[in-house]
DRENDO-1510 file (C-alpha; in Angstrom, 1 decimal, always signed):
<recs>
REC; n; res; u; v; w
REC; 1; UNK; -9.1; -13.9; -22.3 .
REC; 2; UNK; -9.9; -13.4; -18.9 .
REC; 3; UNK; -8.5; -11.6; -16.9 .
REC; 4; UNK; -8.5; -11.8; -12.6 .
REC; 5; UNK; -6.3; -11.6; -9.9 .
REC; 6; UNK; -2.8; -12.3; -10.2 .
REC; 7; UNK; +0.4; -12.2; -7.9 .
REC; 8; UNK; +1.6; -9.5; -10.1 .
REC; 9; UNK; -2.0; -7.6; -8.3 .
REC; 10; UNK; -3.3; -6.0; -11.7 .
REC; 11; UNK; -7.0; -6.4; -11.1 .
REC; 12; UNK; -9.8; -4.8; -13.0 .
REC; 13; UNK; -12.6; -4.1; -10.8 .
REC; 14; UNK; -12.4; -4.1; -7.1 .
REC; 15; UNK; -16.2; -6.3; -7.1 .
REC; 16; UNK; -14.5; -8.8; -9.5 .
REC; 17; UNK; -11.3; -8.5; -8.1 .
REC; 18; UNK; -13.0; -9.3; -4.2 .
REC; 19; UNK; -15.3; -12.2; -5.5 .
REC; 20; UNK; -12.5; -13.7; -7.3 .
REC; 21; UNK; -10.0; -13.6; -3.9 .
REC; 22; UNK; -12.5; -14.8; -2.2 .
REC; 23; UNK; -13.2; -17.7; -4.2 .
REC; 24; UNK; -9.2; -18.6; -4.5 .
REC; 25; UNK; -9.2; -18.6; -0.3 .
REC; 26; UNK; -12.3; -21.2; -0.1 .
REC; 27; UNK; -11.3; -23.1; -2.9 .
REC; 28; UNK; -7.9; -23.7; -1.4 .
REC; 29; UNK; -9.3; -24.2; +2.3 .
REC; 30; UNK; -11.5; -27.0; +0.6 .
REC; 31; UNK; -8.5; -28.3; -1.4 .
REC; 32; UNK; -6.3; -28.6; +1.5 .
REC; 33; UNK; -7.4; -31.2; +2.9 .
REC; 34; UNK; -5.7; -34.1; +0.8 .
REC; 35; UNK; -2.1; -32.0; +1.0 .
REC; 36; UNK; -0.2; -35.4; +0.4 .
REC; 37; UNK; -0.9; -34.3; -3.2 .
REC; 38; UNK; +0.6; -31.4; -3.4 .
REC; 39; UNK; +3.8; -32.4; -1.4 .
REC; 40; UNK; +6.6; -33.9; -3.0 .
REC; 41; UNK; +8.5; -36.3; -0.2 .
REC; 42; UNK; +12.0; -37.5; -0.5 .
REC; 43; UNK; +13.5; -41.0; +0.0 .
REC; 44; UNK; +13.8; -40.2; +4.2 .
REC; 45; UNK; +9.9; -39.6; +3.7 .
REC; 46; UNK; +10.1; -36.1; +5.3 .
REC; 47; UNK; +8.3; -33.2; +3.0 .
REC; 48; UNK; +9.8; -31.1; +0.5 .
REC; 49; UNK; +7.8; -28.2; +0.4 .
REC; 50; UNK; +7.4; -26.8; -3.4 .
REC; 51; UNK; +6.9; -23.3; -2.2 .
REC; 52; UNK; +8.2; -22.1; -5.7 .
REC; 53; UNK; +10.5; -19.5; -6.4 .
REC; 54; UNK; +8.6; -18.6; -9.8 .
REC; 55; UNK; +5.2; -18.1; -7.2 .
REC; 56; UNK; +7.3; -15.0; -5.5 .
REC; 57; UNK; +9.4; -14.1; -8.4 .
REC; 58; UNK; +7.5; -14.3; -11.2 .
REC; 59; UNK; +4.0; -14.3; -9.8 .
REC; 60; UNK; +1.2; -15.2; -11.8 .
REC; 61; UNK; +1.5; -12.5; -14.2 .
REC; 62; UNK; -2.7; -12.0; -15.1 .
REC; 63; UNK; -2.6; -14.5; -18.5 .
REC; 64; UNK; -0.3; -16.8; -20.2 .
REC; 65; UNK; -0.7; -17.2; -24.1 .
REC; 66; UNK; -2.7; -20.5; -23.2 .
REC; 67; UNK; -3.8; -20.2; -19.5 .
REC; 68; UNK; -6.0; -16.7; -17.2 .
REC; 69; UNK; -4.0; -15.1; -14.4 .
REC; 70; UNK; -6.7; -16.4; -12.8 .
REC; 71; UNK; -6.3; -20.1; -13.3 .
REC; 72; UNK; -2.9; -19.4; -12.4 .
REC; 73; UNK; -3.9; -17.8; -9.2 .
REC; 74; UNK; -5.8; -20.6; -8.0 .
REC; 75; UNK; -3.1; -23.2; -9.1 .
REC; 76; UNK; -0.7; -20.9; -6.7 .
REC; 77; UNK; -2.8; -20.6; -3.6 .
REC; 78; UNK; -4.0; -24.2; -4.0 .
REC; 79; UNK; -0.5; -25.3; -3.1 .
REC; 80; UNK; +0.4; -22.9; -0.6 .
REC; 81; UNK; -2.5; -23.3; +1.4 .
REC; 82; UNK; -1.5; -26.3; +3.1 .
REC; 83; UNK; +2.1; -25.2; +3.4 .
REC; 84; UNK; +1.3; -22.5; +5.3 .
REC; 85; UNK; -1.2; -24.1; +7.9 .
REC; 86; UNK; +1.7; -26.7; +8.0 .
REC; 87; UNK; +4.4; -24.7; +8.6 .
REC; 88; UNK; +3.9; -21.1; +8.1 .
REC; 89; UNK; +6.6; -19.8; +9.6 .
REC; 90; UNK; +8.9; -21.7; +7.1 .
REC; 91; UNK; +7.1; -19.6; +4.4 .
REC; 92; UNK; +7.1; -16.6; +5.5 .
REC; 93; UNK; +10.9; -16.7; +5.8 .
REC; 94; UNK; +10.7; -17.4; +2.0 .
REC; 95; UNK; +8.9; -14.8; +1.7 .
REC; 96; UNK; +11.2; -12.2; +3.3 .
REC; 97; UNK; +14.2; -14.2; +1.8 .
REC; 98; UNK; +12.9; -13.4; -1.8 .
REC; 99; UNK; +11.8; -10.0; -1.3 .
REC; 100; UNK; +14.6; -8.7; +0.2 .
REC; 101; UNK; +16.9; -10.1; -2.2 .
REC; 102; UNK; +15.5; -7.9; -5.0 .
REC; 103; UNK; +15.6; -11.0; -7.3 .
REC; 104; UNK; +11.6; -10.2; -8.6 .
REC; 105; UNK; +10.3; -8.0; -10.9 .
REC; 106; UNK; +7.7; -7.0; -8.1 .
REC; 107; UNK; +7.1; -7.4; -4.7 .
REC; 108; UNK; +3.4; -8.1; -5.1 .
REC; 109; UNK; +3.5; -11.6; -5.3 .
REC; 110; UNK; +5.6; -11.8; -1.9 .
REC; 111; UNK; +2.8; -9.3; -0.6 .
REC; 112; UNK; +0.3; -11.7; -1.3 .
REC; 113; UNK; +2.0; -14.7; -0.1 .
REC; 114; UNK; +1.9; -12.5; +3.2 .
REC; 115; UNK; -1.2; -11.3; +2.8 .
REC; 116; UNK; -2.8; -14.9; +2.5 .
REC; 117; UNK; -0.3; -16.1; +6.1 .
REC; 118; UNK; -2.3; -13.3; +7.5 .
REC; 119; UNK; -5.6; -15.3; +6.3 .
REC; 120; UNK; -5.1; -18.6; +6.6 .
REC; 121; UNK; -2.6; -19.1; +9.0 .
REC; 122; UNK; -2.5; -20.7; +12.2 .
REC; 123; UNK; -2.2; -18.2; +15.7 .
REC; 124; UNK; +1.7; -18.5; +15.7 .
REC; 125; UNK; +2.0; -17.7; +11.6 .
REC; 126; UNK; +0.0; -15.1; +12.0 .
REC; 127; UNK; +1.9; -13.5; +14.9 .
REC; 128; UNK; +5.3; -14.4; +12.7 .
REC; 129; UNK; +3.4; -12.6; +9.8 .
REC; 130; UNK; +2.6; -9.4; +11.7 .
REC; 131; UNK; +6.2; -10.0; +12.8 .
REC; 132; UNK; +8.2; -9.9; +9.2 .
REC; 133; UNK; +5.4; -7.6; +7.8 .
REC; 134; UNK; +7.8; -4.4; +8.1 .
REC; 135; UNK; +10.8; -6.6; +6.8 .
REC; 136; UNK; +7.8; -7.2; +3.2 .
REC; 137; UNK; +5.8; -4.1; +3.4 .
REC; 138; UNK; +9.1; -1.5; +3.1 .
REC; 139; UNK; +7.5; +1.5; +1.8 .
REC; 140; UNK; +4.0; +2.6; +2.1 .
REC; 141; UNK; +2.6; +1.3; -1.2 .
REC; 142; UNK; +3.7; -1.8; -0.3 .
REC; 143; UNK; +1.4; -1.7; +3.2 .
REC; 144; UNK; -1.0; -0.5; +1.0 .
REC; 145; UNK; -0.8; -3.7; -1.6 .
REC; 146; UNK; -0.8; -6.1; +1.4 .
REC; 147; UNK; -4.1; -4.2; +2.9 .
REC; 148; UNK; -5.9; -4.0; -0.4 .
REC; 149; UNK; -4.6; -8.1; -0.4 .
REC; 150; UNK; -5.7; -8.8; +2.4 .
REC; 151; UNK; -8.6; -7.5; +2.7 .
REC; 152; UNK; -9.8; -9.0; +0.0 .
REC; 153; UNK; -8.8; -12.6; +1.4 .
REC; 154; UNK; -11.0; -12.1; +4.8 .
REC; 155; UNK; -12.0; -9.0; +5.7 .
REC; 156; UNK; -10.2; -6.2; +8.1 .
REC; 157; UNK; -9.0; -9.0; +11.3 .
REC; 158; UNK; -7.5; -8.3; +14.3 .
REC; 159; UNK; -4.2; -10.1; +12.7 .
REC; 160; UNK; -4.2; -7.4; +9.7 .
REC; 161; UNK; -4.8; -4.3; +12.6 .
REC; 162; UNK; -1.4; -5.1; +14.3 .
REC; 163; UNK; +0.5; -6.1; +10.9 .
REC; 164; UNK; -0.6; -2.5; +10.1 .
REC; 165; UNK; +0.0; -1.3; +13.5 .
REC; 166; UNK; +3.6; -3.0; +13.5 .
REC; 167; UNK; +4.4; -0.6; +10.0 .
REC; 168; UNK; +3.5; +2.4; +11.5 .
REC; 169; UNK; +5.0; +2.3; +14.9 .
REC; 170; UNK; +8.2; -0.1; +13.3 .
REC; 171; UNK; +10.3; +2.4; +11.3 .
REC; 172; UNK; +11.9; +5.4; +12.7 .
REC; 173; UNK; +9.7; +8.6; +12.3 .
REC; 174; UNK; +11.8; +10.1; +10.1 .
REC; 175; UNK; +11.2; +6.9; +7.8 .
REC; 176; UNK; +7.2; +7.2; +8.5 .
REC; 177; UNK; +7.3; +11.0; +7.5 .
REC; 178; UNK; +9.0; +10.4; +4.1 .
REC; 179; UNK; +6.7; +7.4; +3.3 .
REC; 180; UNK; +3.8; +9.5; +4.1 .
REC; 181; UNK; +4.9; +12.7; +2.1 .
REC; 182; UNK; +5.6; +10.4; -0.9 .
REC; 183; UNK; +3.3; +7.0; -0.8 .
REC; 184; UNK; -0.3; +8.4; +0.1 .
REC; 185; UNK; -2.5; +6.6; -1.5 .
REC; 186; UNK; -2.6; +3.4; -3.5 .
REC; 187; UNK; -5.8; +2.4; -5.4 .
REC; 188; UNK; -8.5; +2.3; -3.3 .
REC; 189; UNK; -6.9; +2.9; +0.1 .
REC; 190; UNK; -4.6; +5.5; +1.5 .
REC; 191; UNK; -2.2; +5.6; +4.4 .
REC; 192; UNK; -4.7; +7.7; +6.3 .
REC; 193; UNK; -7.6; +5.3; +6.0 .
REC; 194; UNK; -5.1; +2.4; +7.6 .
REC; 195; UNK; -4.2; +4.6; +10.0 .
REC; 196; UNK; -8.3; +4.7; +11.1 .
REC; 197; UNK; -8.7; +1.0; +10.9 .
REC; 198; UNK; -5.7; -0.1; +12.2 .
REC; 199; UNK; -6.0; +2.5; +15.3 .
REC; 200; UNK; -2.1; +2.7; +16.1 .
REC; 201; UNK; -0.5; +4.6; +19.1 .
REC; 202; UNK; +2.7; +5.5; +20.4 .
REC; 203; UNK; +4.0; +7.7; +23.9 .
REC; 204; UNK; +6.6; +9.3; +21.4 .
REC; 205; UNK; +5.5; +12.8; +20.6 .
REC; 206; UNK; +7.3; +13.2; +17.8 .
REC; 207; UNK; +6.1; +9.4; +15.9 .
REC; 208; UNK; +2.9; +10.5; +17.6 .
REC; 209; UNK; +3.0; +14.1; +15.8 .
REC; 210; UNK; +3.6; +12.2; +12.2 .
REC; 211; UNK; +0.4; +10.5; +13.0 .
REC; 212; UNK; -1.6; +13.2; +14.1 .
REC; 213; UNK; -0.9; +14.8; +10.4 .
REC; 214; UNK; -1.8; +11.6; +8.7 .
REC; 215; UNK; -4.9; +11.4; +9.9 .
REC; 216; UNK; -6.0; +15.1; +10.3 .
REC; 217; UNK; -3.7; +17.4; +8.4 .
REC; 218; UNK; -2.7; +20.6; +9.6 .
REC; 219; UNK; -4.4; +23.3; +10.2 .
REC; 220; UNK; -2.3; +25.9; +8.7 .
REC; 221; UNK; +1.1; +26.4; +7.7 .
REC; 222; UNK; +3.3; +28.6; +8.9 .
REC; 223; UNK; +5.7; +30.6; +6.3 .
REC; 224; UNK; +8.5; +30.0; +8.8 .
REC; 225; UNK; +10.0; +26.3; +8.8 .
REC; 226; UNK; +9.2; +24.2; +11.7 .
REC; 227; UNK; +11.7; +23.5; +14.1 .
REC; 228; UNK; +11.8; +19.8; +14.3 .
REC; 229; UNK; +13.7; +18.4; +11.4 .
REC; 230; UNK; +11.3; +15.7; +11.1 .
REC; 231; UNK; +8.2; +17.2; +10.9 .
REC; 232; UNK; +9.7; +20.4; +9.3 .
REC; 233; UNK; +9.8; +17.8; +6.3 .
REC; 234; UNK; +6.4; +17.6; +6.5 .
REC; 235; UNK; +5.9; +21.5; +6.9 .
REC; 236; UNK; +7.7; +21.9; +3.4 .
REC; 237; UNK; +5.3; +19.3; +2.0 .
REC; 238; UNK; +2.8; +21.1; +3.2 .
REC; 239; UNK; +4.3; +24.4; +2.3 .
REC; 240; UNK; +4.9; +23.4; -1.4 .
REC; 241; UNK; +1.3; +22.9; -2.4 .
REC; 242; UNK; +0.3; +25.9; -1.4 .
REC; 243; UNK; +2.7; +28.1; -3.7 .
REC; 244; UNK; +1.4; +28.8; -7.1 .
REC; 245; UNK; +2.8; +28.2; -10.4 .
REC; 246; UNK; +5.1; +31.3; -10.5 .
REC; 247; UNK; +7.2; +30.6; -7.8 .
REC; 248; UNK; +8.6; +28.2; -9.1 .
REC; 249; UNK; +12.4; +29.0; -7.6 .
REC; 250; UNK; +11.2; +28.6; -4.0 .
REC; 251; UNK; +9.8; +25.4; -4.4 .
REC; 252; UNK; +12.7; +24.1; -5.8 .
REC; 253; UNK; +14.8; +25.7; -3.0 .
REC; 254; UNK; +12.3; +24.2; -0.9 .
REC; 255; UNK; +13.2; +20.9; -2.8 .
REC; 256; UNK; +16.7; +21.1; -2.1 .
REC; 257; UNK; +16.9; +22.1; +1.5 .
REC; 258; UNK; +14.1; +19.5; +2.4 .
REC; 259; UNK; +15.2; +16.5; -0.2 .
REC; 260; UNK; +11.5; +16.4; -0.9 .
REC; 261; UNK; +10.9; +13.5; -3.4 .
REC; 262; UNK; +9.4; +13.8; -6.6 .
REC; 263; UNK; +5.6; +12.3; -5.7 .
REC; 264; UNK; +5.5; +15.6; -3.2 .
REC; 265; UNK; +6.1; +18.0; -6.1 .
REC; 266; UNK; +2.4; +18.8; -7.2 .
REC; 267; UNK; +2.0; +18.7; -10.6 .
REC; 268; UNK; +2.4; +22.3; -11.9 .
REC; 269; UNK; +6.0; +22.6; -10.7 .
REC; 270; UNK; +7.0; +19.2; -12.9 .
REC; 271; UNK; +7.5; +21.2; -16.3 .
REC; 272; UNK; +10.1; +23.6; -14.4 .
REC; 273; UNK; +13.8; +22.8; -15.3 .
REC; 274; UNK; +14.9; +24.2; -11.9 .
REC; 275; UNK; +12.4; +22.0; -10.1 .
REC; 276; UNK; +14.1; +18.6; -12.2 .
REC; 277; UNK; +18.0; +20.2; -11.4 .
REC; 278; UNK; +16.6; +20.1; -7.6 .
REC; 279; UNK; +14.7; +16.4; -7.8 .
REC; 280; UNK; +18.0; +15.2; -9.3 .
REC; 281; UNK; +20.6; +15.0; -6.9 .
REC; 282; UNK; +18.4; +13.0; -4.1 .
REC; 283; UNK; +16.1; +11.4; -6.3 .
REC; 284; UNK; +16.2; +7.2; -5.8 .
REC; 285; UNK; +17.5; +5.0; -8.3 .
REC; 286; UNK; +14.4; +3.9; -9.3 .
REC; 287; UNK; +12.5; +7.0; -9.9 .
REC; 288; UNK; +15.7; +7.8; -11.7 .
REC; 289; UNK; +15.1; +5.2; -14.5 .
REC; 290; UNK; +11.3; +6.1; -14.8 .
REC; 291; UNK; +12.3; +9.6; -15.2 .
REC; 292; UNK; +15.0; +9.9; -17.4 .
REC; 293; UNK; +13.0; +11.5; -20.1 .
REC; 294; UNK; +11.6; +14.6; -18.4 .
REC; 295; UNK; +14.4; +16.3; -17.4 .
REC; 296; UNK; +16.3; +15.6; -20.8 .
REC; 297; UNK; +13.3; +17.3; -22.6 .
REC; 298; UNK; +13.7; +19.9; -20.6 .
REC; 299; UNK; +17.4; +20.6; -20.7 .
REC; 300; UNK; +18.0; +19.7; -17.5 .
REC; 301; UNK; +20.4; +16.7; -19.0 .
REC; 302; UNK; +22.2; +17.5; -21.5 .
REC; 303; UNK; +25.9; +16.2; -23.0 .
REC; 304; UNK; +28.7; +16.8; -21.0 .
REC; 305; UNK; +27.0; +19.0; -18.1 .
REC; 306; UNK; +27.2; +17.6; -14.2 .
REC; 307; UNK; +24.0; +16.5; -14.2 .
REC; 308; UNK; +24.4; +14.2; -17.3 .
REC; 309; UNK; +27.6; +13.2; -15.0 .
REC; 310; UNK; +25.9; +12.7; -11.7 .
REC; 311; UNK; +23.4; +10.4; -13.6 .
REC; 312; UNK; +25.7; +8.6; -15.3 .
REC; 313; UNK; +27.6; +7.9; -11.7 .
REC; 314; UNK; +24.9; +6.3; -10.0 .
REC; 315; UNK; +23.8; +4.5; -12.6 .
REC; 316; UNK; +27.1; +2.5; -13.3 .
REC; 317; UNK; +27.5; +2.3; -9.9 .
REC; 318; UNK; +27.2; -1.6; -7.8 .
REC; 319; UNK; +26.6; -0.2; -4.5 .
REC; 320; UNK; +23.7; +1.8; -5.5 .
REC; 321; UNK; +21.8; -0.8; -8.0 .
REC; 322; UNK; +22.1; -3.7; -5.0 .
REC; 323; UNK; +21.0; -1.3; -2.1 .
REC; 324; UNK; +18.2; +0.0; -4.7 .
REC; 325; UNK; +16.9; -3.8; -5.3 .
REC; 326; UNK; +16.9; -2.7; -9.3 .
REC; 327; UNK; +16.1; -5.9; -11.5 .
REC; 328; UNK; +18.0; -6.0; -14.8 .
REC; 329; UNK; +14.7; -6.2; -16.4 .
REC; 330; UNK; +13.9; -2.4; -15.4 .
REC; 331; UNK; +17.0; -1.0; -16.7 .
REC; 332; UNK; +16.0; -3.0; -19.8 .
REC; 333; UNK; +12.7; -0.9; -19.7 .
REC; 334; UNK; +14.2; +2.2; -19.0 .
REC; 335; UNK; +16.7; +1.9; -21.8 .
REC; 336; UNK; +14.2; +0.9; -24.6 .
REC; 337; UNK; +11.9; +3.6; -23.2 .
REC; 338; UNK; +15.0; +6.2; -23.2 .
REC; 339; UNK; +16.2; +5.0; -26.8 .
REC; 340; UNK; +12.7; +5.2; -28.3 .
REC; 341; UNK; +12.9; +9.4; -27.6 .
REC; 342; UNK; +9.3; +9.3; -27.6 .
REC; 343; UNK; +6.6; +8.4; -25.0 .
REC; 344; UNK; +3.7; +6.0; -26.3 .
REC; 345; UNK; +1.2; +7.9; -24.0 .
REC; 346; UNK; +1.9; +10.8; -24.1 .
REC; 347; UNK; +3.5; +11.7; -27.6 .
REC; 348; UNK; +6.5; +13.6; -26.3 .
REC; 349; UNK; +9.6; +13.3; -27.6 .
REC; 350; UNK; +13.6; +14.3; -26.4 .
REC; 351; UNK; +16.8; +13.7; -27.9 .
REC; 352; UNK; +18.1; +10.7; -26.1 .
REC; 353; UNK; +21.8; +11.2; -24.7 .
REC; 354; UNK; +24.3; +9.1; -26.1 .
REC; 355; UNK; +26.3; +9.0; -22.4 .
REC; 356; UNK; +22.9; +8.1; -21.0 .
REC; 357; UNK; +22.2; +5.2; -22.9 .
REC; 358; UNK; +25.8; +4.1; -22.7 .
REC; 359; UNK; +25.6; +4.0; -18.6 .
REC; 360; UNK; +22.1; +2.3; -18.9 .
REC; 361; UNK; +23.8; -0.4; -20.9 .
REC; 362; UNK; +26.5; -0.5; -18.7 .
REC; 363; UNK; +24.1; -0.6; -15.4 .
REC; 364; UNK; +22.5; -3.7; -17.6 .
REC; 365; UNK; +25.4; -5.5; -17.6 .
REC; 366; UNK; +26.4; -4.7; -13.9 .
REC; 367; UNK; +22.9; -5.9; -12.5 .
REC; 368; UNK; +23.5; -9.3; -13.2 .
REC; 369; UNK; +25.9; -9.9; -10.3 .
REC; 370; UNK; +24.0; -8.5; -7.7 .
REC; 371; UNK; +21.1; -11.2; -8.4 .
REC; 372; UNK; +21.9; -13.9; -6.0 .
REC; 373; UNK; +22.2; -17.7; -8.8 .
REC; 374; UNK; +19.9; -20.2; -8.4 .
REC; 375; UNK; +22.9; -22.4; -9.1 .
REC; 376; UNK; +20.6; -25.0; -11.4 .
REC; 377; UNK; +20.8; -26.0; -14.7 .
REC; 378; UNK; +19.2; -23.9; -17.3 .
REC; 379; UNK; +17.9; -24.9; -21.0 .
REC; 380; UNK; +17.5; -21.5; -22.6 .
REC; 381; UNK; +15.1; -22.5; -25.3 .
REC; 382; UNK; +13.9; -19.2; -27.5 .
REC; 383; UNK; +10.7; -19.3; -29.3 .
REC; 384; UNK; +11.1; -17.2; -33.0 .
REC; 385; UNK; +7.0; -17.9; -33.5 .
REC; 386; UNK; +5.6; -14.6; -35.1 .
REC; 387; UNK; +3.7; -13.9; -31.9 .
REC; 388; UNK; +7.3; -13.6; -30.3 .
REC; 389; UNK; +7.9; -10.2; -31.8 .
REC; 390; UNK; +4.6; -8.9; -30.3 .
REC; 391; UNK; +5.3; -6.4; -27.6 .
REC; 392; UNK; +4.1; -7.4; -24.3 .
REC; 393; UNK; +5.6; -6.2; -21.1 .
REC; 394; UNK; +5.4; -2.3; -20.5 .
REC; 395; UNK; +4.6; -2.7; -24.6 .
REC; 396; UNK; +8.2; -1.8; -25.1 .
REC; 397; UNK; +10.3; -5.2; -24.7 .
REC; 398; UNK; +9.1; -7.8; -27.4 .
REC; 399; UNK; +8.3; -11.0; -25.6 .
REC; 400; UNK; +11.6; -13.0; -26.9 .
REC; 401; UNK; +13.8; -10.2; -25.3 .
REC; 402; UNK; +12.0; -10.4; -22.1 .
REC; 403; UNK; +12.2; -14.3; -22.0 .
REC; 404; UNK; +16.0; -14.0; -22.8 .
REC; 405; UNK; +16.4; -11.3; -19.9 .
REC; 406; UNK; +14.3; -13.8; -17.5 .
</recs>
């Protein structure tokens, strides 16, 4: 089949990819102007708008068994379209509602619901947009997903600079620094390049001083830590690439006192156990379930000892899973991929640890309640068809589990 642009933003080539956005914005532009059609109105004769949960929580996930991503694509921005030169505003809180909830898989398909307000929207959606873009575009390679979006959609407008502007000068600078340390690049655009089109400024040194390094580097770095505990962050990112291989203990003391995230680690430290015992303590839920592997084939995890315990903690605990926006469908990955004790790409293997998999059941089970209901009617109907048992998503879950889980 074909494949195109999707919500779920897997695209093959960036030519294709650009021709295809382009022709989803014009084709809805045209379409919208008989929006009676795609408005469903109720018996007071005031509109419903279907702005669908499935379009921001599901996205258009590139093809169906009998329909492209592509198709689907069109179908989605046909419909919103008119809804947002109607009433933008209502959709972009829609937006935010959705993605903040942490009831999708992704947030790509609530960037590019954003990403198209930003393109088709009236003056006062577009200022709401550039508004609410922080409140969307929460870590860097989310700003990156809307620019590469939006971009796409019209080209680099003044209503995309301040979104982009908003981001950087929006989150406290201690917030910018981590994002820049550990989300520099996505695809085709990194945070520096945003930076130089979107041409933000501030009168606060030490925001202004975060910026300065993301578009210029430094210099040189000092063997002595800097003193400002923001920007000394960035001094041990800076710091840690420059060791070699065999110092291996100072970068992860370096680690430790900084809480340096794992995407800063360059790549020859990763097959250190001391480096994983030092990623551990700080390291995010998420990057938790993605990693599980790595440090049990190194030792790092192992039965009974406190880092099998500290892992175990926070991943049977509530609190963390709700303020970590974890889907029950990723702890579903991350158990199959765990259990499996082998990795499809790269052949490794580990002995998976029985406590392990018992808390990622148990964080299974406890991520349901933290996913707000829909509070409708559901017919569960699962298909037992041969092509059922064919693994699909992440090529671990067969497509009947997934269906159940969704």
């Amino acid at each position: 089949m074909e494949r195109g642009t999707s919500l779920q933003g897997s695209t093959p080539h960036p030519a294709s990819n650009a021709l295809v956005m382009l022709f989803l914005v014009s084709a809805a532009a045209h379409y919208s102007g008989a929006p009676l059609a795609l408005r469903k109105r109720n018996a007071d004769e005031q509109p419903r708008y279907p702005c669908r949960n499935r379009d921001l929580i599901q996205g258009t996930i590139d093809n169906t068994y009998y329909a492209s991503g592509t198709a689907l694509t069109l179908d989605a921005v046909c419909r919103l379209t008119p809804l947002i030169q109607e009433d933008g505003v209502r959709v972009i809180d829609r937006v935010v509602e959705v993605s903040q909830s942490g009831r999708a898989l992704s947030n790509n398909p609530a960037l590019m619901v954003l990403a198209l307000t930003l393109a088709v929207g009236n003056q006062a959606t577009r200022a709401y947009a550039v508004e609410m873009t922080p409140c969307v575009a929460r870590t860097g390679t989310h700003l990156l997903t809307l620019v590469d979006y939006a971009v796409q959609m019209r080209g680099w407008g003044r209503a995309l600079r301040r979104a982009v502007q908003q981001w950087f000068l929006a989150a406290p600078a201690a917030t910018l620094a981590y994002h820049a340390i550990k989300y520099q690049r996505r695809r085709f655009w990194s945070l520096r390049r945003a930076l130089h089109m979107s041409h933000a400024r501030t009168d606060d040194p030490q925001r202004s001083a975060v910026l300065y390094w993301i578009a210029h580097g430094w210099p040189g770095i000092s063997p002595e830590s800097h003193p400002d505990p923001v920007l000394r962050k960035i001094w041990a990112f800076e710091r840690l690439r420059s060791l070699d291989s065999s110092q291996a203990s100072l970068a992860a003391q370096m680690i430790t006192d900084e809480r340096l995230p794992r995407e800063a680690v360059p790549t020859r430290f990763l097959q250190h156990a001391e480096v994983w015992a030092a990623l551990l303590p700080h390291m995010p839920l998420g990057a938790i379930l993605r990693n599980l592997a790595t440090p049990t084939r190194l030792g790092v995890l192992a039965p009974l000892n406190d880092a099998t315990r500290l892992v175990e903690k926070r991943l049977t605990d509530a609190g963390h899973l709700r303020r970590a926006r974890i889907h029950p469908f990723h702890i579903l990955v991350a158990s199959r991929t765990y259990a499996a004790g082998q990795s499809r790409k790269t052949k490794q293997t580990w002995d998976p640890i029985p406590a392990i998999q018992q808390a990622l059941d148990e964080a299974f089970a406890a991520a349901f309640p933290l996913v707000d209901p829909a509070n409708v009617r559901i017919l569960l109907a699962v298909d037992v068809f041969g092509s059922m048992t064919v693994p699909r998503l992440h090529r671990l879950a067969a497509s009947r589990h997934a269906k159940l889980v969704a």
